[in-house]
C-alpha positions in Angstrom: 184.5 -109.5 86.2 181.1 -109.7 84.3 178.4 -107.6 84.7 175.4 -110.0 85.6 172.9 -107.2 86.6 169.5 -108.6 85.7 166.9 -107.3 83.9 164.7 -106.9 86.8 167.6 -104.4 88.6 167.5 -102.1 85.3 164.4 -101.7 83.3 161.2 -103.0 82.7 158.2 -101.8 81.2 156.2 -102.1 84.7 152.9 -99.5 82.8 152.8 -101.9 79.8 152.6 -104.8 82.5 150.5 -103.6 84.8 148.0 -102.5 82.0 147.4 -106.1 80.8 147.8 -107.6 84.6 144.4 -105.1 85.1 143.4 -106.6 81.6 143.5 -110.1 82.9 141.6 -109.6 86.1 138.8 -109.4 84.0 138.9 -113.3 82.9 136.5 -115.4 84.3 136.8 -119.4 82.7 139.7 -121.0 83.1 142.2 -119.0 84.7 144.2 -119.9 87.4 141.9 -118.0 89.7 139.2 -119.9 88.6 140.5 -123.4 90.4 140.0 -122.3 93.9 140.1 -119.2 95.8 143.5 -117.9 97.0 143.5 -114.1 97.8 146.3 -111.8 97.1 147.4 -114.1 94.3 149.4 -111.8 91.6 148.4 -111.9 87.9 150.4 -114.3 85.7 151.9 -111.9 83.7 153.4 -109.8 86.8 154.7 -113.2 88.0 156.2 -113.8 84.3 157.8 -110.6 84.4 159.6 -110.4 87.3 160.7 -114.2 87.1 162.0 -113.4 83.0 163.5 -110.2 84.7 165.0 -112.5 87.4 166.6 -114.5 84.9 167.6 -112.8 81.9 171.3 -110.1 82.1 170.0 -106.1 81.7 172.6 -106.4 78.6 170.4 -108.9 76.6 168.4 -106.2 74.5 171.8 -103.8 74.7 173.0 -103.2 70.9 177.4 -103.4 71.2 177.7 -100.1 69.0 177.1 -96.9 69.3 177.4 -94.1 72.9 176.4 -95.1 76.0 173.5 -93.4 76.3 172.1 -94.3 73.0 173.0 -98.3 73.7 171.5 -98.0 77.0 168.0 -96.1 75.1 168.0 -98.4 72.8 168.3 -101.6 75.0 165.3 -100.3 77.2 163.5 -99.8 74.1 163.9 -103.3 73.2 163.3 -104.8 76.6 159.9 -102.9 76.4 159.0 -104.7 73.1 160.0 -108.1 73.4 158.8 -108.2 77.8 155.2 -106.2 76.4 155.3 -109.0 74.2 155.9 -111.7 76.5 153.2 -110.3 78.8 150.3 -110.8 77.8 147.8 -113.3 79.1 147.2 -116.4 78.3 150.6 -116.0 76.2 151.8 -116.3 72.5 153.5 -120.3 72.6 155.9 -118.6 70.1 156.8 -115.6 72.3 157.4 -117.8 75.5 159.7 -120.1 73.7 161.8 -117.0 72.7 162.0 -116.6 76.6 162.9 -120.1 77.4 165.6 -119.5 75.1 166.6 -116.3 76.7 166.8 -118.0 80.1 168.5 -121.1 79.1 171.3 -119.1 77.4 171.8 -116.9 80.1 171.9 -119.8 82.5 174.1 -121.7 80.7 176.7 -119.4 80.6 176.8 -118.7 84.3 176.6 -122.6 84.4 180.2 -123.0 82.4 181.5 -119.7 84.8 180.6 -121.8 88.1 181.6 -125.2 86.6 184.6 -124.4 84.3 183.1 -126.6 81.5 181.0 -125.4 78.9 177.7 -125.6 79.5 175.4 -125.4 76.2 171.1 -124.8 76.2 171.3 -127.9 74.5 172.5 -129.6 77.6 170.1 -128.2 79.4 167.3 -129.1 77.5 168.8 -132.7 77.4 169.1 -133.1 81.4 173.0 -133.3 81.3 172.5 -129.8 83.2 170.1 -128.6 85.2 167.9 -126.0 84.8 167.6 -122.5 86.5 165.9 -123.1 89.9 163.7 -120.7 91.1 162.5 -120.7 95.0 159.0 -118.9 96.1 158.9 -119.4 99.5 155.5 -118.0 100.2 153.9 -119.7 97.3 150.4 -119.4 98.5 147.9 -119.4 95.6 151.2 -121.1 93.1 151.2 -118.4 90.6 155.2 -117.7 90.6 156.0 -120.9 90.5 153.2 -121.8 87.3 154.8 -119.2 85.4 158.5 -120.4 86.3 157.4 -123.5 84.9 156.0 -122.0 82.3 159.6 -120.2 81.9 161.2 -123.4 82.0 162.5 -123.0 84.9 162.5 -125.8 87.7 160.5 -124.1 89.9 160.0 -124.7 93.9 157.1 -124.0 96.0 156.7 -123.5 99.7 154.1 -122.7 102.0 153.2 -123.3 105.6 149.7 -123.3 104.6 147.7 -126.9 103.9 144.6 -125.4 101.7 147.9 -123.9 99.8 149.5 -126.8 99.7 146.5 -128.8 97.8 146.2 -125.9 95.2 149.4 -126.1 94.3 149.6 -129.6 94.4 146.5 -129.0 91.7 148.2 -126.0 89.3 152.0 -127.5 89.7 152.3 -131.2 90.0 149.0 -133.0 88.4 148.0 -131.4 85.3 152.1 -131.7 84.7 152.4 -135.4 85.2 149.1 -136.5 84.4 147.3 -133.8 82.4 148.0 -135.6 78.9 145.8 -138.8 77.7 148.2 -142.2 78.5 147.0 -145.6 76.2 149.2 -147.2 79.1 147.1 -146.2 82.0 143.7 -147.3 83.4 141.1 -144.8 83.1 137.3 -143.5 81.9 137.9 -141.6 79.3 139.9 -142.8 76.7 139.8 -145.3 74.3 140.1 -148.7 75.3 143.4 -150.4 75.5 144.4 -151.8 71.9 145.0 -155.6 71.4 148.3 -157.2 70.1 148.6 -159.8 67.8 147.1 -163.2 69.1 144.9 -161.1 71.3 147.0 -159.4 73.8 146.8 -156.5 75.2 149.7 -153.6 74.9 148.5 -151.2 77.5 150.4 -150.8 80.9 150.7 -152.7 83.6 146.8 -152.5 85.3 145.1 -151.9 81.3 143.3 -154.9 80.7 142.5 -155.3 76.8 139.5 -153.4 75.9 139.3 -151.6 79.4 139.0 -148.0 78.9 142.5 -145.5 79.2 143.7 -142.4 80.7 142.1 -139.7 78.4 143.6 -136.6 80.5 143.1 -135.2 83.6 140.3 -132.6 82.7 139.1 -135.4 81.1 138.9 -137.8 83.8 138.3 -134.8 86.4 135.1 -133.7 84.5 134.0 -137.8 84.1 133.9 -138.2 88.0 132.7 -134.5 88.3 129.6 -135.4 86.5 129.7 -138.4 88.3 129.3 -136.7 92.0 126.5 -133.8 90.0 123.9 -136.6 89.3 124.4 -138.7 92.5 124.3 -135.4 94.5 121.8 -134.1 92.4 119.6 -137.4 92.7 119.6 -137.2 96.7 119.3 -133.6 97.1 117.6 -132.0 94.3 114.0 -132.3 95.7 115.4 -129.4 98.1 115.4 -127.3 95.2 112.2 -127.5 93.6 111.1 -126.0 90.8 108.3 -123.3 91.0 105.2 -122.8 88.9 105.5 -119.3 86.4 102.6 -117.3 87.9 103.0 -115.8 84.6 102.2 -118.7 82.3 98.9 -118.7 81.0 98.5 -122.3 79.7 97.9 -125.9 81.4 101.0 -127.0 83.6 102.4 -131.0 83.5 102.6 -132.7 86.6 106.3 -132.8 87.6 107.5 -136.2 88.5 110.5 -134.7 89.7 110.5 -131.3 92.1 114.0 -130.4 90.6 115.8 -129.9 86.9 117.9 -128.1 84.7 116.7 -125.9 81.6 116.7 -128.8 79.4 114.4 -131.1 81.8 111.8 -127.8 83.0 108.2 -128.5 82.0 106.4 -125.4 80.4 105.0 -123.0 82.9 107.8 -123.3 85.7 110.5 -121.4 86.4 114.5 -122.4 87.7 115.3 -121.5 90.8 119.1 -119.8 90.9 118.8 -118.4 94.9 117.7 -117.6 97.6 117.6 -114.4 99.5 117.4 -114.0 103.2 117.2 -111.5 106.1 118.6 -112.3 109.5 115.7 -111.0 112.3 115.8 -110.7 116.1 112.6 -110.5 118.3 111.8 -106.4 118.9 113.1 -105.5 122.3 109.8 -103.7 122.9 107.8 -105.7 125.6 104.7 -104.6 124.1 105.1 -105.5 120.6 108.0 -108.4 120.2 107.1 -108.5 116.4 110.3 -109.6 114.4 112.6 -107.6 113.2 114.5 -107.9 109.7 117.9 -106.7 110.1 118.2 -106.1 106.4 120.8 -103.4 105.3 119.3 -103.1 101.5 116.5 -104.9 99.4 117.4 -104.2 95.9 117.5 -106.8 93.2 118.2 -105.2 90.0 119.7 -101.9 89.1 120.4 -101.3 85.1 118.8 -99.2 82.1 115.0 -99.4 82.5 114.8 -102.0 85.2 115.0 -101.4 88.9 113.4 -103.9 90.7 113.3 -103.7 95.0 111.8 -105.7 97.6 109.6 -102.9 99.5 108.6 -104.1 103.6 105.2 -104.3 104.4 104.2 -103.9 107.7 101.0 -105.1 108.0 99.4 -106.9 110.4 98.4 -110.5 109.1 94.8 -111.5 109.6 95.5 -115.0 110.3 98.3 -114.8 112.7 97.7 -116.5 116.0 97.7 -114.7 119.4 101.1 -116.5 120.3 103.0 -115.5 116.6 105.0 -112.6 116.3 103.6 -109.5 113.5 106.0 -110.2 110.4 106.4 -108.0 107.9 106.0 -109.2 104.1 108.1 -108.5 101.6 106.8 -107.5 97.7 108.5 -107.3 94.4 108.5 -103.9 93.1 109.8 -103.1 89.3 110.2 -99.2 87.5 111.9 -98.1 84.8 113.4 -95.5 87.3 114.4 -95.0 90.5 112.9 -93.0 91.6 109.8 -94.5 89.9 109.6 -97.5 92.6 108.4 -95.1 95.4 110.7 -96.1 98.0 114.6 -96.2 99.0 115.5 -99.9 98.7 119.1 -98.8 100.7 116.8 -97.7 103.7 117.4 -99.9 105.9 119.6 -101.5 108.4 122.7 -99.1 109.3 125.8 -101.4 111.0 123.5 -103.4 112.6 120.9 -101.5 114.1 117.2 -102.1 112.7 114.0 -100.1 113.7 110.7 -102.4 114.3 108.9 -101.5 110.9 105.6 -101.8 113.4 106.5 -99.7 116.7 109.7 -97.9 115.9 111.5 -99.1 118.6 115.4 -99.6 117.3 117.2 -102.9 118.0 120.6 -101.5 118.3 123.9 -103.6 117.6 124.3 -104.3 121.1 121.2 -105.8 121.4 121.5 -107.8 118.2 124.7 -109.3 119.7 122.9 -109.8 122.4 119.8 -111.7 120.7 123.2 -113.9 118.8 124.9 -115.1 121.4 121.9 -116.0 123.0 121.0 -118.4 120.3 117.9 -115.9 119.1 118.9 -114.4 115.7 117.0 -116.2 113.1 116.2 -116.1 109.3 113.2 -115.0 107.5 113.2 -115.6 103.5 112.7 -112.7 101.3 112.4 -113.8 97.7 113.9 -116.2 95.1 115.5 -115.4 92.1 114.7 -117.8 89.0 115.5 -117.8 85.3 112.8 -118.8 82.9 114.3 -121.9 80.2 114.3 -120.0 76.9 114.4 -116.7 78.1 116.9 -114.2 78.9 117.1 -112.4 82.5 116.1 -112.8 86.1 112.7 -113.8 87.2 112.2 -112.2 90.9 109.4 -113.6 93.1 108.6 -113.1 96.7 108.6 -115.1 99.3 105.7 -114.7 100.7 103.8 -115.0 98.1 105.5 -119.3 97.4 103.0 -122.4 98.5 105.5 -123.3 101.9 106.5 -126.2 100.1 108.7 -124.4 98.2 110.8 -123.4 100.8 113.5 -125.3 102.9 111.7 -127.3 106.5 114.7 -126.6 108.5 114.1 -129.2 111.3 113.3 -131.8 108.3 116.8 -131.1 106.5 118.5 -131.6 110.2 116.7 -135.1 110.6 118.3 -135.8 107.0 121.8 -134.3 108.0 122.1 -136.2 111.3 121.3 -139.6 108.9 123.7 -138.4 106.6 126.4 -138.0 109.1 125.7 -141.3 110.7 125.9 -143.3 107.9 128.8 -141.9 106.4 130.8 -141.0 109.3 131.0 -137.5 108.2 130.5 -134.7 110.9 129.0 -131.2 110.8 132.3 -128.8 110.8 132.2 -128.0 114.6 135.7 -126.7 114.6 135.7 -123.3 116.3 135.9 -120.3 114.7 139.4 -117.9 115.6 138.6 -115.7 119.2 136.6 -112.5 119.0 138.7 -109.1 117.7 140.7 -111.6 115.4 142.2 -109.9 112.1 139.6 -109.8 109.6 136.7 -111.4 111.4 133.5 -109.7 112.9 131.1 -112.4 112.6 131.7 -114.0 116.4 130.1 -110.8 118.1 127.1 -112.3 117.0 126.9 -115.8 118.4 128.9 -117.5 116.2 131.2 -119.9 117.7 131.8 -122.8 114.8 132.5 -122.5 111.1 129.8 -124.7 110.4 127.4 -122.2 111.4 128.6 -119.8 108.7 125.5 -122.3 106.5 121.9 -123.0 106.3 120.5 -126.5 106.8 120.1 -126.4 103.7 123.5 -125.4 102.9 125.1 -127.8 105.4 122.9 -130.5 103.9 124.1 -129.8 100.4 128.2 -129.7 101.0 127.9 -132.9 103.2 126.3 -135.1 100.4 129.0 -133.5 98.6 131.8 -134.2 100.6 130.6 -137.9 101.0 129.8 -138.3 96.8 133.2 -137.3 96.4 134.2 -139.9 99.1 132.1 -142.3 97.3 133.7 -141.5 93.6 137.4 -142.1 95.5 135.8 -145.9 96.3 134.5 -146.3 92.7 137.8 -145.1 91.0 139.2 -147.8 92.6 140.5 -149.2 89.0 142.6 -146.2 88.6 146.1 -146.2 90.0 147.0 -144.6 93.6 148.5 -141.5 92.3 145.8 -141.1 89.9 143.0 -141.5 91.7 144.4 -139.1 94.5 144.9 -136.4 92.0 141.2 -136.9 90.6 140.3 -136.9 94.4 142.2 -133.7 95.1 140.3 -131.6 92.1 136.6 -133.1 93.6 138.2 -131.7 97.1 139.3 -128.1 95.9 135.6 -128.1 94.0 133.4 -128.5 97.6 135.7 -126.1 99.1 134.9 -123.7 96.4 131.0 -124.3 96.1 131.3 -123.6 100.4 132.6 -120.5 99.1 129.9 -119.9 97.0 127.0 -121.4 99.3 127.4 -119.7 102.7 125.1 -117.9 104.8 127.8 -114.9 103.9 127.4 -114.7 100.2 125.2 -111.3 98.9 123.0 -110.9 96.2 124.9 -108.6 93.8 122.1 -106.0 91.9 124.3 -104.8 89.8 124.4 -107.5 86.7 122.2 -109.7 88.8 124.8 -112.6 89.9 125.0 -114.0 93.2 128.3 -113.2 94.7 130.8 -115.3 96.6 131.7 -115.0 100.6 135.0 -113.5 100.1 134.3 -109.7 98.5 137.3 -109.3 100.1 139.8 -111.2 102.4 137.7 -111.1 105.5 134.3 -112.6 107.4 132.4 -109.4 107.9 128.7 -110.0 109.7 126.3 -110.0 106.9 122.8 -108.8 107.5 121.1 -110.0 103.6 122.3 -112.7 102.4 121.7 -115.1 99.1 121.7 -119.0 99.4 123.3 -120.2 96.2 120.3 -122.9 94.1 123.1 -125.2 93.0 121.3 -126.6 89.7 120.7 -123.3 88.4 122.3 -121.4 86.0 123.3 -118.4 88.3 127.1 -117.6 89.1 128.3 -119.7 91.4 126.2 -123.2 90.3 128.1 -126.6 90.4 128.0 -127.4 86.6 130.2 -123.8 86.3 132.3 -124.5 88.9 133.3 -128.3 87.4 133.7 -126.9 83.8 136.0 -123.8 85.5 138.4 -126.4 86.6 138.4 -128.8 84.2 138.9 -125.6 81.6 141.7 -124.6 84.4 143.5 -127.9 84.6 143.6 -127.5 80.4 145.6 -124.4 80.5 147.7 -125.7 83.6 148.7 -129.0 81.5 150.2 -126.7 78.3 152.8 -126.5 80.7 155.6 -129.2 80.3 158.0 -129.6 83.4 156.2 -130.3 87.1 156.9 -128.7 90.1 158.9 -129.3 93.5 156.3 -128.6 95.7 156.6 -128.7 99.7 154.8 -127.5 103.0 156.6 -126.1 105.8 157.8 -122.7 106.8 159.7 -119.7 105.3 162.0 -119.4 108.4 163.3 -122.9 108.2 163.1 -124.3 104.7 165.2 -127.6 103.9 166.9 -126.8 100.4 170.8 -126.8 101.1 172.8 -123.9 100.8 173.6 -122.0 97.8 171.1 -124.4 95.5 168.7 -121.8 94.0 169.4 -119.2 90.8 166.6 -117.0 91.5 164.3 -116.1 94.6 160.9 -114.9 93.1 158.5 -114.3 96.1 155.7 -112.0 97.4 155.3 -112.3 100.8 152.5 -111.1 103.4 152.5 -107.8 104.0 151.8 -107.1 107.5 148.3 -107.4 109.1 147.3 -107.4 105.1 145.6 -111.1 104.8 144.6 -113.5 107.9 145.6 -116.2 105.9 146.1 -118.8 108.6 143.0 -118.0 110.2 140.5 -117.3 106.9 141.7 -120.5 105.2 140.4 -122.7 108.0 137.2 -121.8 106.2 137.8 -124.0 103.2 140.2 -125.9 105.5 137.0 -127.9 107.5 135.8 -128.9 103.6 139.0 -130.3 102.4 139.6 -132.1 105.2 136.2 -134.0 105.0 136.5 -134.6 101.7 139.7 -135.9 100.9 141.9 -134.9 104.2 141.8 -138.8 104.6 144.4 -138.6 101.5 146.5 -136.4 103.2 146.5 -136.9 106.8 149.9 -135.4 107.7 148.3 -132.4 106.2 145.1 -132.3 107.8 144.2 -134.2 110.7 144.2 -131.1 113.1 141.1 -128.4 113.8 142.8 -125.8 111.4 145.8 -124.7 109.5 149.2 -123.7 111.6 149.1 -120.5 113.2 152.1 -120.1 115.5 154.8 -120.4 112.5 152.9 -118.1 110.2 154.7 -114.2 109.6 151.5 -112.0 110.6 151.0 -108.9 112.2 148.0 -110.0 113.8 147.7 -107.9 117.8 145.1 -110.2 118.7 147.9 -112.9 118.9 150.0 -110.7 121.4 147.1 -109.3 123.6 146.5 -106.5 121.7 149.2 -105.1 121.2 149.9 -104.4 117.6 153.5 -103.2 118.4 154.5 -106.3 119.4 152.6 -107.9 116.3 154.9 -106.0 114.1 157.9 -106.9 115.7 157.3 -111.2 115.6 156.1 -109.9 111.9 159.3 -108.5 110.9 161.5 -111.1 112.6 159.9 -114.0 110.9 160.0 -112.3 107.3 164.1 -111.2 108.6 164.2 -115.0 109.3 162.8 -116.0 105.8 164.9 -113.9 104.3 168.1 -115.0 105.5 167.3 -118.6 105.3 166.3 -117.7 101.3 169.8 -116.1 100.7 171.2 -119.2 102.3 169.9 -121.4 99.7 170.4 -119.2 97.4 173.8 -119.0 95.0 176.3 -116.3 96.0 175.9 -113.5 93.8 172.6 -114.1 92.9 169.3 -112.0 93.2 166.1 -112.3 95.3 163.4 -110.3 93.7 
């Protein structure tokens, strides 16, 4: 009998691997990461790794002379080369061919043991066998299965999850099949359909002569991207005016617009990137009931000879009314030092519980809850960050120091949301958010019930017109075959589910390299006190022209790779492949009370579905994602008791387990 150990089961050169998996953490345009959120998603050269290691006999690198020992040395050695090789991120095309080759050789000889014919790569490669088939039954983010494809492998994806099921619809299936230009297809982008002799035209069926063709789905993707910017743009931009440089000196142009990019800004105004807020409650003191900011830090800018802080003025104003509250005021202080702004910008809000910066009295986290669920926490605006066209850095201004106009009229943006809603049909998510003491969630404490009270007006305002441009572009692609025009659809729906991610009353203001950072720091909705609202025609991190080129750069790299994906959506504990089908189980699967998956992902979930969950209605026409077939060990489903959690836990992932060595072929490894 053969020894068909794998490579995985001996040696591989996990340091070298894990070195360059840290490496490509650090990429930032184009990566797979880069399409749409997905957390706990392992780096594409792990994945490569252990699906090579899966695949390839521990006696590939092993020289046939010599001692034992020394053939065994010397075959680890040359594992470590060649895998080092292979592992490095994006990938040397010559390198991963080698592998395919590796793979396909191995294959084919276990192929011509199971069969009793011989089997050849060359087979293979012509579809008179098949290829290795490799099962990840908790798919999630589809980073396995990209680089089993990449392997080529025919690689299968599962997952119970529906925002999971559209991202790796969108990294497995599309770029695949329609990633490269087609002359026979309808589309916007490429050139028009050529005429035959006597005037004909030889495109496809639907390619009229002279009618524009498929140019490629980043191609088309970034067409109708741009297409949803400027409508968008056109009906919402005034909400993002631009404001006058108190620092310019000369005479200003009228703007005929309130809104613009770099290229359209007038001399003497400045871009605004975002927004920074404080929550506030009403000071429990009878006496004083000034408003309180519940801000945990103010600074804006920390690096070498810059520090710039918002410092709180409590000052009485002189115009306020009898019936106003006292507000405090906040200024923009800049050192070179530290120490050198006079004040501790992290002195302030501990977990919650403020002091009145006018009579001392602390509003503790009880009472704050308190304030929330009674409808009384509100907002107060701090500053606004801009960038000045033609200059380098952050321009930091506060907010009380902006004409009024310059700053979002809450009950006028509702007025314009309820109109919206009404004459699209589109509704403001009011899907409730997961019970109080939930895994990873500390926001409901505070009075929030719905997930669409995670946003501003402003905020809400902007991902509606969003949702229904992208609604309207699905009407005006109309030209475009079904398939086509869904998979267009499906990229405009994963990009307003990432700008909610980027554009929530959750996301902070990160000092450190000045960049406004996402909701998700991590893979949980913890209550936050500061927040920044995201100007979407900036040029700050997060702004919709980055977030279009980051999946259309992202589709690119996805459609390099040749062979499409078996994707599906259902559960781990029952899957449908028949038995003994698969070569290789490659799967990372949740780790105990680890990720809420289920529970966070209803937060992109609400965004999909209004944008393009028409297109996939078995998929999402319920309130949120599935919860009771999902393997967590989340107490708050079982009362409490986290015992118990465990134990559903570990019967669901025994359950998956079994079922994947069912479909798996005798013999062979899960890994």
């Amino acid at each position: 009998m053969s020894d068909d150990r794998r490579l995985i089961e001996d040696y591989l050169p996990i340091e070298a691997i894990s070195a360059e998996a840290s490496r490509e953490k650090s990429v930032r345009k184009g990566h797979i990461s880069t399409l749409h959120l997905w957390w706990a998603r392992r780096p594409l050269v792990a994945c490569r790794a252990a699906v090579y290691g899966a695949l390839v006999p521990a006696s590939r690198f092993v020289p046939n002379s010599g001692g034992e020992a020394k053939r065994k040395s010397l075959g680890r050695a040359n594992a470590a080369k060649f895998v080092t090789s292979l592992c490095k991120y994006p990938g040397d095309p010559k390198v991963i061919a080698e592998a395919q080759r590796h793979i396909l050789e191995a294959h084919a000889e276990r192929l011509t043991r199971e069969t009793g014919q011989p089997v050849t790569v060359a087979d293979i490669e012509a579809g008179r066998a098949p290829r290795p088939k490799v099962l990840d039954m908790f798919a999630g983010g589809g980073a396995i299965p990209l680089e089993a494809l990449r392997l080529g492998c025919e690689a299968y994806a599962l997952d119970l999850n529906p925002v999971a099921h559209i991202i790796q619809l969108c990294t497995l299936v599309y770029p695949q099949k329609y990633g490269q230009p087609d002359p026979t297809a309808r589309g916007m982008t490429g050139p028009p359909a050529p005429l035959a002799p006597g005037g004909r035209g030889v495109g496809g069926e639907g390619v009229k002569p002279g009618e524009t063709t498929w140019g490629g789905l980043a191609k088309e993707v970034r067409y109708w991207g741009e297409w949803v910017l400027k409508k968008v743009k056109a009906e919402i931009g005034d909400l993002y005016p631009l404001i006058p440089d108190p620092a310019f000196q000369g005479k200003r142009e009228p703007l005929k617009d309130l809104f613009g990019t770099e290229e359209e800004v007038p001399p003497g105004y400045l871009v605004p990137v975002a927004y920074l807020w404080t929550r506030t409650v009403t000071c429990k003191n009878p006496t004083c009931k000034a408003v309180v900011p519940l801000v945990r830090q103010t600074w804006l800018c920390k690096k070498k000879d810059r520090y710039v802080a918002l410092k709180m003025v409590a000052k009485a104003s002189r115009g306020r009314k009898p019936t106003e509250s006292a507000r405090v005021r906040f200024e923009v202080v800049e050192a070179k030092t530290e120490k050198g702004l006079g004040f501790d910008p992290a002195g302030f809000s501990k977990a919650g519980n403020a002091t009145c910066p006018f009579c001392g009295t602390v509003a503790n986290n009880d009472y704050v809850k308190e304030e929330g669920k009674a409808g009384r926490m509100d907002t107060q605006p701090m500053a606004v960050v801009c960038t000045r066209p033609g200059a380098r850095g952050k321009v930091y201004l506060d907010a009380d120091g902006l004409d009024a106009k310059l700053l979002p009229d809450d009950d006028a943006i509702r007025h314009r949301i309820a109109a919206l809603c009404e004459r699209t049909g589109l509704t403001v998510p009011d899907e409730p958010m997961p019970k109080p003491g939930t895994l990873g969630f500390r926001v409901q404490p505070y009075g929030i019930k719905t997930w669409g009270e995670l946003f501003t007006p402003r905020q809400m305002l902007s991902l509606l017109t969003f949702a229904a441009a992208v609604r309207e572009a699905q009407k005006a692609n109309s030209g475009l075959d079904a398939e086509r025009a869904k998979a267009v659809a499906s990229y405009m729906g994963l990009f307003v589910s990432t700008m909610s991610d980027w554009n929530s009353a959750l996301a902070r203001w990160i000092c450190v390299g000045e960049k406004l950072g996402d909701t998700f720091g991590r893979q949980a909705l913890p209550m936050v006190w500061d927040f920044a609202e995201l100007g979407p025609f900036g040029n700050a991190s997060g702004n919709v022209s980055d977030r279009l080129d980051n999946t259309c750069t992202a589709i690119g790299l996805f459609s390099v790779v040749e062979l499409d994906g078996k994707e599906d959506r259902g559960s781990a504990t029952t899957q449908t492949w028949t038995a003994n089908e698969v070569d290789s189980v490659v799967t990372d699967p949740p780790y105990y009370d680890n990720v809420p998956y289920a529970d966070i992902s209803d937060f992109f979930y609400v965004w999909i579905k209004r944008s393009v969950g028409h297109l996939y209605p078995e998929h999402f026409s319920g309130q949120g994602t599935p919860k009771k077939q999902e393997a967590v060990a989340d107490a708050s489903r079982h009362g409490g008791d986290k015992r118990k959690a465990n134990t559903v836990y570990e019967g669901m992932i025994a359950q998956s387990l079994a079922e994947a060595n069912r479909v798996l072929k005798p013999g062979l490894l899960q890994s």
